[in-house]
C-alpha positions as CSV (number, residue, x, y, z in Angstrom):
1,X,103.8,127.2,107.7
2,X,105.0,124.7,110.8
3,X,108.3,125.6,112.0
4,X,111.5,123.3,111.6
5,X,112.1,121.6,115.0
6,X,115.6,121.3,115.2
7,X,116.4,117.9,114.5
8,X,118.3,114.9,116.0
9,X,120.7,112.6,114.7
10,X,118.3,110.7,111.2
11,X,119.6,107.3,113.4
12,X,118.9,108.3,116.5
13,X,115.0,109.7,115.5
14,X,114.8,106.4,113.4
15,X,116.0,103.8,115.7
16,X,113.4,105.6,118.8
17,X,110.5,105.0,116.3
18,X,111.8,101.2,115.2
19,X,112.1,100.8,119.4
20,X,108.2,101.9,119.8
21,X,106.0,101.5,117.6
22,X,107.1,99.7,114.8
23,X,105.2,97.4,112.5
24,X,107.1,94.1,110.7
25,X,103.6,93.2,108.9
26,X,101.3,95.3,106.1
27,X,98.3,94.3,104.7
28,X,96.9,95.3,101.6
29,X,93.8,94.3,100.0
30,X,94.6,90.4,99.3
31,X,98.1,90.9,100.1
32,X,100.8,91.3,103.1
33,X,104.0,92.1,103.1
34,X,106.5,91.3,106.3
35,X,109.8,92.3,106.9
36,X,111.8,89.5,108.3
37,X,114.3,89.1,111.1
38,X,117.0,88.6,108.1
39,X,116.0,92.3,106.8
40,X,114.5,90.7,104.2
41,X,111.0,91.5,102.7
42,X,108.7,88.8,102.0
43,X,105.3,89.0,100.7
44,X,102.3,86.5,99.2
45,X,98.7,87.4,97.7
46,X,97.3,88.8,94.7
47,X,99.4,90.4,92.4
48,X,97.6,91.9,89.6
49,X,99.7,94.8,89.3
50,X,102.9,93.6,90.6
51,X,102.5,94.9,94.2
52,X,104.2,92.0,95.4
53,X,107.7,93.7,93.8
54,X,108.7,90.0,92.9
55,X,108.6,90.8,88.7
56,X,105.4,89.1,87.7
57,X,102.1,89.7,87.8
58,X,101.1,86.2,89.0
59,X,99.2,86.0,92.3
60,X,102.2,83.9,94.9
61,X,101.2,81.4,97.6
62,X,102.1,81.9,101.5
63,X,105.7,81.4,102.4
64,X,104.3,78.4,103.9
65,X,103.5,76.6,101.0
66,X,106.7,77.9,99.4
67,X,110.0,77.1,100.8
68,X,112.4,78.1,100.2
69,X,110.8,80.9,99.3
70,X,109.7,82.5,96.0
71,X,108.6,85.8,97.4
72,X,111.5,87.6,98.4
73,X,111.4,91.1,97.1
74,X,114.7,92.2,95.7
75,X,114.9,96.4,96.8
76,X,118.4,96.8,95.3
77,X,122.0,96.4,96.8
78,X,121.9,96.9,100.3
79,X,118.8,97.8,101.0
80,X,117.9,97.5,104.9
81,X,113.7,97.9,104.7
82,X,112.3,98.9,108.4
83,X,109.2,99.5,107.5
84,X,106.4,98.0,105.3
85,X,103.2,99.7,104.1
86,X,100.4,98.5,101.7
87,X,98.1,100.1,99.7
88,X,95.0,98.7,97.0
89,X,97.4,97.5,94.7
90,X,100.4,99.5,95.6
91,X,103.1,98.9,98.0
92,X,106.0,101.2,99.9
93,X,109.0,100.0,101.7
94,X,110.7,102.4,104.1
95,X,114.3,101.7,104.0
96,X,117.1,102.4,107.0
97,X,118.5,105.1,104.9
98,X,115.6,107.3,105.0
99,X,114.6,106.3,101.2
100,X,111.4,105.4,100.7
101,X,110.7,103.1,97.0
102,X,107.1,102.3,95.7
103,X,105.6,99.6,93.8
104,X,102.5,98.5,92.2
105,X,99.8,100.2,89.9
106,X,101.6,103.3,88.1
107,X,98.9,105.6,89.9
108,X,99.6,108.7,92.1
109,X,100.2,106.6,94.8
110,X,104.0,105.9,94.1
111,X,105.2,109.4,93.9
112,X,107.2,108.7,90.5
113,X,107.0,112.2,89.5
114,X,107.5,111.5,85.7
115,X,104.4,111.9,84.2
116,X,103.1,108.5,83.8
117,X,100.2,107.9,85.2
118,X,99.5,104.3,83.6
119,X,101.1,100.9,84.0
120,X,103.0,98.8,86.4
121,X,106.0,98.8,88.4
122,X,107.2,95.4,89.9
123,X,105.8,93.2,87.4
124,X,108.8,92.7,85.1
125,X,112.4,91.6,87.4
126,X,113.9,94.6,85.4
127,X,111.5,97.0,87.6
128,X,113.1,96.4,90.7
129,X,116.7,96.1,92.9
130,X,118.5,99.0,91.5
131,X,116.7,100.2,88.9
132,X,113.6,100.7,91.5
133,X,113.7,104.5,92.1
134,X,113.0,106.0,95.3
135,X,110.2,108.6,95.9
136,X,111.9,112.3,95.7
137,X,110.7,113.8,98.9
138,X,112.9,116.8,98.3
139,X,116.6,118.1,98.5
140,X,118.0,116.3,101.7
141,X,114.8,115.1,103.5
142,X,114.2,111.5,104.7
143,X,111.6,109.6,105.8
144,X,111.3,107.9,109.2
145,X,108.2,106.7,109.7
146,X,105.5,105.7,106.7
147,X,101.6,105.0,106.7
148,X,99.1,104.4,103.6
149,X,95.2,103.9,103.0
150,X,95.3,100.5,103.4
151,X,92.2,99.4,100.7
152,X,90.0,102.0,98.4
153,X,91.8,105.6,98.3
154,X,95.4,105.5,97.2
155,X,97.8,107.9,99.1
156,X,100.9,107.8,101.3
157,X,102.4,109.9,104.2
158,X,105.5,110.4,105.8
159,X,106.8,111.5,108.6
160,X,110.1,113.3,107.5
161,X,113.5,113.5,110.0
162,X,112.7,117.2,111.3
163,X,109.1,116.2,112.7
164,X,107.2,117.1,109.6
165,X,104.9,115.8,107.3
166,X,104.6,115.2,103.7
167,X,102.4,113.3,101.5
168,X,101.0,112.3,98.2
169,X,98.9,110.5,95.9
170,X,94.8,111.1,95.6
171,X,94.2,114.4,97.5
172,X,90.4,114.6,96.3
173,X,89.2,114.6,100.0
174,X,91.7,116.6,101.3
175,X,93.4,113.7,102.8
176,X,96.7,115.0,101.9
177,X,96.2,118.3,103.8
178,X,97.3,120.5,101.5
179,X,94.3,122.8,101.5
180,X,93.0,121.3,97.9
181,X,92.2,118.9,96.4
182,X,95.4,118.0,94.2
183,X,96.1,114.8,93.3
184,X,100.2,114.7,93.6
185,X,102.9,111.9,92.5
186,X,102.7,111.5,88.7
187,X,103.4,115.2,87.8
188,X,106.9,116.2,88.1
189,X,106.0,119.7,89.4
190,X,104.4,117.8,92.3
191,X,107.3,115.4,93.3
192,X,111.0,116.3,95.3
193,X,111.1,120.3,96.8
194,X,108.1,121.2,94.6
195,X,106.4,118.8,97.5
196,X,105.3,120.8,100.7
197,X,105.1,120.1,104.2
198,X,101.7,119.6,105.4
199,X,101.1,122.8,107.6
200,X,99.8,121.7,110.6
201,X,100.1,125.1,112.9
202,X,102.9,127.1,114.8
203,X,104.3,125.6,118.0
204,X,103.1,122.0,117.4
205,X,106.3,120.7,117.7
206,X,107.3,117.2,115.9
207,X,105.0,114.5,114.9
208,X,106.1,111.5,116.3
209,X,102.9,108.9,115.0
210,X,100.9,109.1,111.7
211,X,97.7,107.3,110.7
212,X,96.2,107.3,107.3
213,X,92.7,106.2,107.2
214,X,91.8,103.4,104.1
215,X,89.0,106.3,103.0
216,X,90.7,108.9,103.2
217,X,91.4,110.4,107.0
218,X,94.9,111.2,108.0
219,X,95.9,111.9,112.1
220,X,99.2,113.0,112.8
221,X,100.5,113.1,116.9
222,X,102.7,115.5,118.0
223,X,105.3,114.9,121.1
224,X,103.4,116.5,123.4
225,X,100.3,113.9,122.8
226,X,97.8,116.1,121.1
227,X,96.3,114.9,117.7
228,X,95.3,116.8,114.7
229,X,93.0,114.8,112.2
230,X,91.9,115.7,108.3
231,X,90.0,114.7,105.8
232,X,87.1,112.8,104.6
233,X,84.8,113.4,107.5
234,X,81.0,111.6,106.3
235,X,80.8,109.6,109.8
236,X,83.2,111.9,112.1
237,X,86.4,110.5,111.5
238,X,88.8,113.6,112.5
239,X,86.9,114.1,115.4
240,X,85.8,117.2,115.0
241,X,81.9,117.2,115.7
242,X,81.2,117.8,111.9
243,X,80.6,115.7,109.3
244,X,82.4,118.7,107.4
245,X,85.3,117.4,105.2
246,X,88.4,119.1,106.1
247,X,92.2,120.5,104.4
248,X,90.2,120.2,101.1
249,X,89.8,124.4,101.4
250,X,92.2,127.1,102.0
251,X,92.1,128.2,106.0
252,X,92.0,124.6,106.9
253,X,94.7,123.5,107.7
254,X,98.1,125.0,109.9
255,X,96.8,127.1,113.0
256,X,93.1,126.6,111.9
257,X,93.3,122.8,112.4
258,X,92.4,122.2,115.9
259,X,93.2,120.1,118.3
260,X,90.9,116.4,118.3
261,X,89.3,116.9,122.0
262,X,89.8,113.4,123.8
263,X,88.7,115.2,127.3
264,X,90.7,116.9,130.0
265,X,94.2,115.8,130.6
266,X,94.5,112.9,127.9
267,X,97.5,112.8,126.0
268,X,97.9,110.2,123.4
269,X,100.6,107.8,122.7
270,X,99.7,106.1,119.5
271,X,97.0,106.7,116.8
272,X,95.6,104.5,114.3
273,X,92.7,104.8,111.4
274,X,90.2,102.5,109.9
275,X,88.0,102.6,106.7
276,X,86.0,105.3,108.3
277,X,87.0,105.6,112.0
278,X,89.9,106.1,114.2
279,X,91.2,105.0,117.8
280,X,93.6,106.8,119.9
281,X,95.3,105.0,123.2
282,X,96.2,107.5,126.2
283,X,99.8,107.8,127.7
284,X,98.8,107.4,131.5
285,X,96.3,104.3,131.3
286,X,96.8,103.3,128.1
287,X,93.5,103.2,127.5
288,X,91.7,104.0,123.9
289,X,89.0,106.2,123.1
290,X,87.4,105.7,119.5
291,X,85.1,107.5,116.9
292,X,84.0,107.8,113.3
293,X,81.7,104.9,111.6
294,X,80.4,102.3,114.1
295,X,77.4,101.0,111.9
296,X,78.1,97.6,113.3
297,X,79.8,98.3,116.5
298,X,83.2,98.5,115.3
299,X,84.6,100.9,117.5
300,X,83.9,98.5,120.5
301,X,81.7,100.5,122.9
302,X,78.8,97.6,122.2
303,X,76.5,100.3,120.9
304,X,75.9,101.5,117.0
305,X,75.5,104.8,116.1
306,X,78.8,107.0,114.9
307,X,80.6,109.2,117.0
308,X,82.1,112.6,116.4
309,X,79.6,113.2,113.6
310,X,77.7,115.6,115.7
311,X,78.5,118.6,119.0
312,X,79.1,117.1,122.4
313,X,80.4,113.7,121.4
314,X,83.9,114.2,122.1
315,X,85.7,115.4,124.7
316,X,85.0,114.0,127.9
317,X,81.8,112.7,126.4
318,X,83.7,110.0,124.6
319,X,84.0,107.5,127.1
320,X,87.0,104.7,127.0
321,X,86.9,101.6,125.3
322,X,86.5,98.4,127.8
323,X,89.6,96.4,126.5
324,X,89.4,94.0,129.3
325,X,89.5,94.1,133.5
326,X,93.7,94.6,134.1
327,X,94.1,95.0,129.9
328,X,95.1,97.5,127.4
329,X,95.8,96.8,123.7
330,X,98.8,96.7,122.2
331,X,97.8,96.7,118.5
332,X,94.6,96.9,117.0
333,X,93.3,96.8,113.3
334,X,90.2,97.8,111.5
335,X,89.2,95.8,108.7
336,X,86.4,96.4,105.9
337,X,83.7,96.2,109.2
338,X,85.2,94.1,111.8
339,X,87.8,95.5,114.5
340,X,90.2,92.9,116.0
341,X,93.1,94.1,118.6
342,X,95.9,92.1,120.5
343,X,95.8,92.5,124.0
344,X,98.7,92.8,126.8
345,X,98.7,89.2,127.6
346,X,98.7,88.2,124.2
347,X,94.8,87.4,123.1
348,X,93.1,88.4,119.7
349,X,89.8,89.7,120.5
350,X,87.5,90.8,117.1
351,X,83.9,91.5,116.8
352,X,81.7,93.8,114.7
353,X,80.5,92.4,111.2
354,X,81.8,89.2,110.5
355,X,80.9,87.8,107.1
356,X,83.9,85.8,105.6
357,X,84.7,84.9,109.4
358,X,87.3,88.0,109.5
359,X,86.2,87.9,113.5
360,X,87.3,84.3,114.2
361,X,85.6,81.7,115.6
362,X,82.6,83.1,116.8
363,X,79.6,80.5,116.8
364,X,76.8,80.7,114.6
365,X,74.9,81.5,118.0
366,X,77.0,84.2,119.1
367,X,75.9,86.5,116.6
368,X,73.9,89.8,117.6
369,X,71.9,90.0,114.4
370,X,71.4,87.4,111.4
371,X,73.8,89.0,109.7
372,X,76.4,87.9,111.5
373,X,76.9,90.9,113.5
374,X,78.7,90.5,116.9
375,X,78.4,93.7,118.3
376,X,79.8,93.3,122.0
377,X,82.3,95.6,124.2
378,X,85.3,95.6,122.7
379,X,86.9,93.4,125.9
380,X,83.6,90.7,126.5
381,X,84.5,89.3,121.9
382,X,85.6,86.3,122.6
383,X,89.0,85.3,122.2
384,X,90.1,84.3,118.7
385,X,92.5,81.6,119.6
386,X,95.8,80.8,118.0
387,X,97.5,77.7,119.3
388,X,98.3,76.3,122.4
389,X,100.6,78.1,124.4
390,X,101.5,81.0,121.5
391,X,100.3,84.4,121.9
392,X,100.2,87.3,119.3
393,X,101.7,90.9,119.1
394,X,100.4,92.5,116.2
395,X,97.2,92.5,114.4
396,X,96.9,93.4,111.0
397,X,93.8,93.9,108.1
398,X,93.8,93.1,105.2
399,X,90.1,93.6,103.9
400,X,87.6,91.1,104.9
401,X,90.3,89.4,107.0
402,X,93.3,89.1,109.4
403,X,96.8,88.6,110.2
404,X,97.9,87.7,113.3
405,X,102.3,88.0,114.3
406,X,102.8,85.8,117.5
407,X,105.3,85.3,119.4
408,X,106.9,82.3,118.4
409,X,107.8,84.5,115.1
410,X,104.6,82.4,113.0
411,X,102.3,84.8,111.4
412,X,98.5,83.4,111.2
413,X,95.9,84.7,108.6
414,X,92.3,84.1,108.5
415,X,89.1,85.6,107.1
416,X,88.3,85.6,103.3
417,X,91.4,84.0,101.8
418,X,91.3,84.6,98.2
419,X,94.7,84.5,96.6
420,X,95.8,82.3,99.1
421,X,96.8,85.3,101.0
422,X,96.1,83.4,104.1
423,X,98.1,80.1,103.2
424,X,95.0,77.8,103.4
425,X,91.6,77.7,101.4
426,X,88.4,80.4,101.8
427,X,86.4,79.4,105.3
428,X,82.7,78.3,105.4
429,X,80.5,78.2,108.1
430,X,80.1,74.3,108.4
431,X,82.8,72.9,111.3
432,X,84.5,76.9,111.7
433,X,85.1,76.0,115.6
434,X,87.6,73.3,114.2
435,X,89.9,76.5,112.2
436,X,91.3,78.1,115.0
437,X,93.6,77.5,117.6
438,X,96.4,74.7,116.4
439,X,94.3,73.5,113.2
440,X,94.8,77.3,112.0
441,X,97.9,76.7,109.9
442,X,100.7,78.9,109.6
443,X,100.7,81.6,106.5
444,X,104.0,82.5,107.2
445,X,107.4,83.5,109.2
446,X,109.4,86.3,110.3
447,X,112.7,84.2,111.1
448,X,112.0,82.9,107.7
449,X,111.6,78.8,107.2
450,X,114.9,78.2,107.9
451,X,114.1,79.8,111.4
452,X,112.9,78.2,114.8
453,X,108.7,78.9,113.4
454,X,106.9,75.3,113.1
């Protein structure tokens, strides 16, 4: 099994990760959830199986057309979340003490641990604050850092305070790395110590990023920059010049698990998974190097075909992603076939497929195919604009569409808006170049309405 690193203070490993790469925003499929600058969690959408946490099962507007809000989600008495993550119809909320509390469709995915495996939590008021349990991750081990499978397979991972992993939910593609194919988080011989650490090999050292893949892939990187992926594999997505799915088998996982080759000298400083494909950015240029499902051209190299299905793909084979002359990205997202990022001066750039216009507002004329493909180099998509003289930090997907946090604390959705998840009414085609920029209106705010947001 991986060794215990010894570990620092929970605050001190907690606030590093809140300093670096910390999200406010999580998307779900037809919902998002954003922590605001009040520590307060906020979130609008479909809510079918109470996976807003506000104790109803009634779909809720955008904060915008809500104030003062409705969709406050009550976590119990001093709760502090610092993390958000979003699942089909699930939500988890990662909270400054380390606990971690689930909502949503009573599946595997919330980690109960009692034996119910039908249901809802967070559609009844009495579901949540106090009485809302948090996930038993085992005799004295917290959580600082969180990720989920954003839209079709329902699992969650952790990355625990000693630089270990542990996760749970649908293990069917051996997404949870336990060397099976388990499903974990409704049995109570699955849940608290009975829970193991993922084994990802001797002298790894801590993981310091996770990713979790919407179908099904999980990448953890350690400190020293190297990446281990696992999983469902069909289009390459750990890297590993297979298609052969992997951590479903005994002799898997722990020292079998190799290294994802990203050629000679790169080390990697943050990791993050699509539907089928994933994208790591280097330390030294901070430029990104994807693979996995690229059908459409959504890993931005302007070409189709997948990468890392297949031998001599990787490595130093896998050439960079063009992000822009000068640029790097800063955040990127993946949504159901579209990939939008956020670069260091602030632009949203998306391209691949674009039904719904999840990739902005790209002119009928602009597409590559008729079916509204716009498969370009990731830095030649044109610039999804978002208002004069506001630029974004964070992208985020949530299905067959986008969220946007800027930096006048506004948070701009667009894309297929059922459920008013995006705080206006579904997009057509007719007059789209009129959407954007300052006639896109604002879904929501991170200062809250009471803040200095328009």
């Amino acid at each position: 099994m991986s060794p215990s690193p010894s570990s620092p203070p929970f605050a001190v490993t907690i606030a590093r990760l809140q300093e670096t790469k910390w999200s406010r925003m999580a998307a779900g499929s037809w919902s998002v959830c954003v922590i605001r600058r009040d520590a307060k969690l906020e979130c609008w959408g479909r809510n079918t199986n109470g996976e807003l946490g506000l104790g109803t099962q009634t779909s809720h507007v955008s904060p915008t057309n809500s104030r003062p809000s409705s969709n406050i989600v009550d976590l119990g008495t001093g709760a502090v979340p610092v993390q958000v993550a979003k699942g089909k119809s699930f939500t988890c909320v990662l909270l400054e003490v380390g606990e971690v509390k689930c909502f949503g469709a009573r599946t595997y995915a919330l980690g109960r641990g009692d034996g119910i495996s039908s249901g809802r939590i967070g559609d009844e008021p009495s579901d949540m604050g106090d009485n809302l349990l948090a996930v038993d991750l085992g005799t004295g081990v917290k959580a600082v850092k969180l990720c989920s499978a954003t839209y079709e397979q329902e699992y969650f991972c952790v990355i625990t305070q000693n630089g270990r992993v542990k996760c749970w939910g649908e293990g069917g593609q051996g997404q949870l790395g336990y060397g099976d194919r388990v499903y974990r988080g409704v049995s109570p011989s699955t849940m608290g110590d009975n829970l193991p650490y993922v084994d990802l090999g001797t002298s790894v050292g801590r993981v310091v990023d996770l990713a979790c893949g919407h179908q099904s892939a999980t990448c953890a990187m350690f400190e020293s920059g190297k990446l281990k992926c696992w999983g469902r594999n069909d289009y390459g997505t750990t890297g590993s010049g297979s298609t052969e799915t992997i951590g479903d088998d005994p002799n898997e996982m722990g020292d079998h698990l190799p290294y994802v080759d990203l050629g000679t000298g790169n080390l990697v400083r943050s990791v993050n998974c699509g539907r089928y494909q994933c994208c790591a950015q280097m330390r030294d240029s901070l430029k990104r190097k994807c693979w996995g499902y690229n059908y459409h051209g959504e890993l931005g190299y302007g070409t189709t075909g997948h990468i890392g299905n297949a031998p001599n793909q990787m490595g130093n084979n896998l050439a960079f992603i063009n992000d822009g002359v000068g640029k790097h990205a800063v955040s990127w997202s993946f949504g159901y076939h579209a990939h939008c990022y956020v670069d260091n001066v602030g632009d949203v750039r998306c391209f691949a497929h674009c039904d719904a216009q999840a990739c902005g507002s790209h002119p009928n004329s602009g597409w590559t195919d008729s079916n509204k493909v716009y498969r370009v180099p990731a830095g030649d998509a044109m610039i999804t604009p978002m208002g004069t003289g506001v630029k974004a930090l964070e992208v985020k997907a949530y299905g067959y569409g986008f969220c946007a946090l800027l930096d006048n604390d506004g948070i701009k959705c667009w894309g297929n808006c059922q459920d008013n998840v995006c705080g206006h009414g579904p997009f057509g085609w007719s007059g789209i170049q009129n959407r954007f920029g300052d006639n896109l209106v604002y879904t929501a705010c991170v200062s809250g309405w009471e803040g200095t947001c328009p």
